[in-house]
N, C-alpha and C positions, 0 to 999 in steps of 0.2 A: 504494500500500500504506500504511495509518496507523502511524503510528509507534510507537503502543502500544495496546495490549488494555482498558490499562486504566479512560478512561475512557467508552467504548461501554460495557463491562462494569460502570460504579456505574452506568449509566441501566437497565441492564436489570436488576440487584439492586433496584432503589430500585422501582422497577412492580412486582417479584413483591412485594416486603415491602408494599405499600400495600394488600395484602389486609386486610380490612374485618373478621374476628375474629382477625387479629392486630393491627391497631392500636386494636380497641375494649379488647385485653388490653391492651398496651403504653402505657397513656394517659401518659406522658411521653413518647410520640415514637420514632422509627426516628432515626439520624443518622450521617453519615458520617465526623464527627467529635466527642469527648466532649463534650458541653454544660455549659454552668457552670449552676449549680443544685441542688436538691435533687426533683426531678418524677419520681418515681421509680412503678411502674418504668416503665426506658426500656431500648433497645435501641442497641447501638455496632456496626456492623461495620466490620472492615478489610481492604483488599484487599493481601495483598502479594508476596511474590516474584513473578515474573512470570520463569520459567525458562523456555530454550529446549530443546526436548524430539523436536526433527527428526529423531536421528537420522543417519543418512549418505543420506536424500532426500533429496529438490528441497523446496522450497517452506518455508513457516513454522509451526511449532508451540509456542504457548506451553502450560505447566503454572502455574497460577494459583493462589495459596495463599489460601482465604477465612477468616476467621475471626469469628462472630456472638458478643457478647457481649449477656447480658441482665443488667441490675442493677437489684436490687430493695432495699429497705429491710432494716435487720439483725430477726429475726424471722420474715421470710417466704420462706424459700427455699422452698418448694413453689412460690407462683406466681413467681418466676423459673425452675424445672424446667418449669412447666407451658407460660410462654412461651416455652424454649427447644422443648421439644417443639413447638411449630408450628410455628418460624421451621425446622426440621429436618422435617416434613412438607411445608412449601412447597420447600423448596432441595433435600430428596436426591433425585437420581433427576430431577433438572429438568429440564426443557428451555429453554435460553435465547436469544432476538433479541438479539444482538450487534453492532450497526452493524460492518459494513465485516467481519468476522470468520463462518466456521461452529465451532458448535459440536461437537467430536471425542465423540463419547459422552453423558454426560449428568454433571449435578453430584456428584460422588463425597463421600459423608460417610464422616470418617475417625473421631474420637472428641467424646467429648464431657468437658468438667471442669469441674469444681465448686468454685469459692475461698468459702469461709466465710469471715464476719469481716474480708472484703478493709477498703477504704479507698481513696473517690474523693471528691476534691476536700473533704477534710476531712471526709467522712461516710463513716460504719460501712455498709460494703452484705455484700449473699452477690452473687455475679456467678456465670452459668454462662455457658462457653466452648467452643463448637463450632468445628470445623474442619473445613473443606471443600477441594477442588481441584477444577478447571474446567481444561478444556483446550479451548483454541480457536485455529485456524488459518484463516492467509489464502488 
């Protein structure tokens, strides 16, 4: 049994997101962690909680917290709305190859937010923040 979900689950995010007009949109990049830079726009996701969700069964079930962020340049929050819009047509309703893991159901999208005027790495961005959960057992 693998120890954890979670890194089967960034190989199988990182292949869906490698889709060819979301990364012809996103031309600073997909990454799994914030890049130093200003190549904007670019795309961040994070995987995190990894709750167990079993129940009083046998066997193992995690509930998997995903969260997609898009940031874009201060001025152009539409095309970071427009890039969230994809990465949200590719992941809700997913189907995902999980090494070592089946997937319980399919990618559930929860909501989506919108920070104006945020501030990454000393530059003025708009970032919108999707959330997602995945559930996958062994």
């Amino acid at each position: 049994m693998p120890y954890s979900a979670l890194g089967p689950l960034s190989i199988a995010l990182t292949a869906i997101l490698q889709d060819t007009t979301l990364q012809a949109a996103t031309t600073g990049g997909w990454w799994e962690d914030i890049p130093q830079g200003d190549a904007f726009p670019y795309g961040w996701y994070e995987i995190g909680r990894d709750r167990s969700v079993r129940g009083f069964g046998t066997g193992e079930m995690s509930e998997i917290e995903l969260r997609t962020h898009v940031f874009s340049a201060i001025g152009t929050m539409s095309e970071a709305q427009e890039i969230d819009r994809l990465v949200r047509s590719l992941l809700k309703d997913a189907s995902l190859t999980v090494t070592g893991y089946r997937q319980a159901g399919q990618v559930f999208y929860d909501e989506t937010v919108m920070l104006r005027d945020a501030e990454l790495n000393g530059v003025k961005v708009h970032e919108v923040v999707s959330f997602f959960r995945i559930y996958l057992e062994v």
